[in-house]
N, C-alpha and C positions, 0 to 999 in steps of 0.2 A: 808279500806273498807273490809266486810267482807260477810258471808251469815249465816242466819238462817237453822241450820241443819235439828232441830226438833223443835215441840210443844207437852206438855205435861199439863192437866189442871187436878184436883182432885175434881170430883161435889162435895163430901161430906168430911169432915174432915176426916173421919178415912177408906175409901175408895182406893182401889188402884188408878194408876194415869190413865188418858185414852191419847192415842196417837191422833192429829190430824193435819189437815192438814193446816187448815187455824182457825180464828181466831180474832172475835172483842175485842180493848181494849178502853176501858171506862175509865173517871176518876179515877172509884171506885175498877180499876182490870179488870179481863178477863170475859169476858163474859159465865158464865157455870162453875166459879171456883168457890172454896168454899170460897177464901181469895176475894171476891169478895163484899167490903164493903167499906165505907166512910170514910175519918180520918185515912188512916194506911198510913205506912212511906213505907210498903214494898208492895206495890200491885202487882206488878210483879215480878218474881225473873228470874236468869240470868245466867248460868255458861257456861264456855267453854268445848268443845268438847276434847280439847285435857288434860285440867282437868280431866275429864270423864276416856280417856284412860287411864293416868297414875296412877289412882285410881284402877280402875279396876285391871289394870295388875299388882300390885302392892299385890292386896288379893286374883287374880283368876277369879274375877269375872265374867263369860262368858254370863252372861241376857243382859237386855236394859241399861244400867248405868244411861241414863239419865232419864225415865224410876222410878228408884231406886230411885236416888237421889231425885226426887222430888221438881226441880225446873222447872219451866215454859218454859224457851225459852233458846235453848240450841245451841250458836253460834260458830263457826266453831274456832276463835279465842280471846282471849280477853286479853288486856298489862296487863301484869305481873308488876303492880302497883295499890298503893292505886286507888281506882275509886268513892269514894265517891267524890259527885260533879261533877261530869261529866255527861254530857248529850251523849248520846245515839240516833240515829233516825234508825226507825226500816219501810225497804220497804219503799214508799212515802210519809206514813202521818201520823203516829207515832213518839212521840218523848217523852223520857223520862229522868228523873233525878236520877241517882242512890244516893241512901240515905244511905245506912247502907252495913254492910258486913252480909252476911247470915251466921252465926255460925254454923258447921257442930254437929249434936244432935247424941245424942244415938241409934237413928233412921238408920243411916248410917250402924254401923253395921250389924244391923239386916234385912236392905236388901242387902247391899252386901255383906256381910260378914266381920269376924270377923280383925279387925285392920283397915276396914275402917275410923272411924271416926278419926284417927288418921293418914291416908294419904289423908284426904282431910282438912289438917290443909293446909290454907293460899288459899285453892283449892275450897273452897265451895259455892263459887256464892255473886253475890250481889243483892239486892232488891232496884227498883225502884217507882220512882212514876211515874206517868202519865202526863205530860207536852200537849202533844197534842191530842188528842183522833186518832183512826182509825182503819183500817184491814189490816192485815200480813198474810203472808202465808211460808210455807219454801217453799226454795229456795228466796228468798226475800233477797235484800241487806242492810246490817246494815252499820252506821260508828258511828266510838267515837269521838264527836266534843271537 
């Protein structure tokens, strides 16, 4: 068991990300997100904190990493193994299916800096689906079922 550190949601595609605190997830994704649509594999995405750090420290990086990075919901821990197929419950009434591995993009460098996308090889989060609908907040506890 673990805890939700932060939330990060992007209203618009090409938009910075905005920080918040709590947080509806729907079927279709997060409530206020731009990935916030029917039919995707990836409605949520997922990366660890301590990912985060070792990225960062690794190019310099001294901003928000997760933030940067640009995934959704950003947990204190996550096993250092494949996770597709794994369920996820997030706070009391969320519960999710990790689908795919989040590919680290070109993107990476260019907000944290140069050689990131290549220190978040095997480090760049996964995406989920939505299993149960509800509200999270951090500090909220997660577990990998």
């Amino acid at each position: 068991m673990g805890i939700i550190q932060s939330i990060v949601i992007r209203p618009k595609k090409k938009e910075s990300t905005l920080s918040v605190d709590e947080i509806n997830i729907l079927k279709t994704g997060i409530e206020g997100d731009h990935h916030f649509k029917p039919m995707s594999k990836r409605t949520v995405t997922l990366i660890s904190s301590i990912a985060l750090a070792e990225v960062a420290a690794a190019v310099g990086f001294q901003g928000n990493a997760h933030a940067a990075s640009r995934r959704n919901i950003c947990l204190d821990t996550l096993p250092n193994e494949n996770m597709i197929g794994k369920k996820i419950s997030l706070g009391k009434e969320v519960l999710l299916e990790v689908t795919c591995y989040c590919s680290p993009c070109k993107q990476m460098d260019e907000n944290l800096g140069k050689g990131a996308l290549n220190a978040f090889y095997e480090k760049a989060g996964w995406g989920a689906i939505v299993l149960r609908e509800g509200h999270v907040k951090t500090g909220d506890h997660f577990e990998v079922l």
